[in-house]
N, C-alpha and C positions, 0 to 999 in steps of 0.2 A: 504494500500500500504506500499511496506518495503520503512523506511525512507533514505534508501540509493536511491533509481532510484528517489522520490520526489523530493531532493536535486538538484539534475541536470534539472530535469523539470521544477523547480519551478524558478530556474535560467537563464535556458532559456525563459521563458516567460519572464520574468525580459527584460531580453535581447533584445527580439519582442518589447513587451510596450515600452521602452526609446527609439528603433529603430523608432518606428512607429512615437511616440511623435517628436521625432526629425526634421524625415521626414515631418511630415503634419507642423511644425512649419518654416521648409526652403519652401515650396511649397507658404506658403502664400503671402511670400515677395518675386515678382516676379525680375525678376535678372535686373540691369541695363543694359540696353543695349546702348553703350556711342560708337557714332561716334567721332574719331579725328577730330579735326582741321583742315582749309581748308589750313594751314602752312604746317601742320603733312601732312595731304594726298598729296601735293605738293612733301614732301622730301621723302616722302618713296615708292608714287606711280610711279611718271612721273621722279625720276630720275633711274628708275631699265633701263631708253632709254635714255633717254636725260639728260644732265647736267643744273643746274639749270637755267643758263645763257639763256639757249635758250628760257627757258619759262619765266623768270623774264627780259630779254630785249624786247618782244613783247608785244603789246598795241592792245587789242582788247575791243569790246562793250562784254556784259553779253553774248547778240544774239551768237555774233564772237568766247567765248570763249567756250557756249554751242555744238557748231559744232564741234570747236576741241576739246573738250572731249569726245563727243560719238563718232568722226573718231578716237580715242586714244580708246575707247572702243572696236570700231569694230576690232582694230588691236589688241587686248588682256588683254590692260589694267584692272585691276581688280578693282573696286567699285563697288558696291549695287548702286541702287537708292537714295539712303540719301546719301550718301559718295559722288555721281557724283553732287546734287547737293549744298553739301556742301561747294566743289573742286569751283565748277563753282562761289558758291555769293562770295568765296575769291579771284580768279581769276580777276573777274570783279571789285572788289572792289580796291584790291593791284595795279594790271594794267589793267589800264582803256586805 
């Protein structure tokens, strides 16, 4: 082969290989997947409706606050299942 077109091939595989290495070295360590705080999910979920006040002046049981978070689900609110019961043991915790 003329060693001019090797040059570029031989560099592109170079190229592949670190690529490749790379990739199979980020695939191994799977990525943290980190729910907020049941603080965090408070200030950035349930006040996009309501002001803090409304939810930090009311006293309910864990039961009491479970219902209002999934009627806050049903009307749009956005949590996953880990975030809603993240929301809920801070909820019941903070105001009981």
């Amino acid at each position: 082969m003329n060693k001019h077109i090797t040059s570029p091939i031989s560099i592109l595989l170079l190229i592949l290989l670190v690529g490749a290495f790379l990739a199979a070295c980020g695939a191994s360590k799977p990525a943290a997947a980190t729910t907020p705080n049941g603080q965090t999910l408070l200030q950035e979920r349930c006040t996009v409706c309501h002001d803090l006040n409304r939810v930090t002046s009311a006293q309910k049981t864990a039961a009491q606050w479970t219902t209002t978070v999934e009627r806050m689900i049903g009307k749009g609110a956005q949590l996953n299942a880990q975030e809603q019961q993240t929301l809920i043991d801070y909820l019941a915790q903070a105001y009981p």
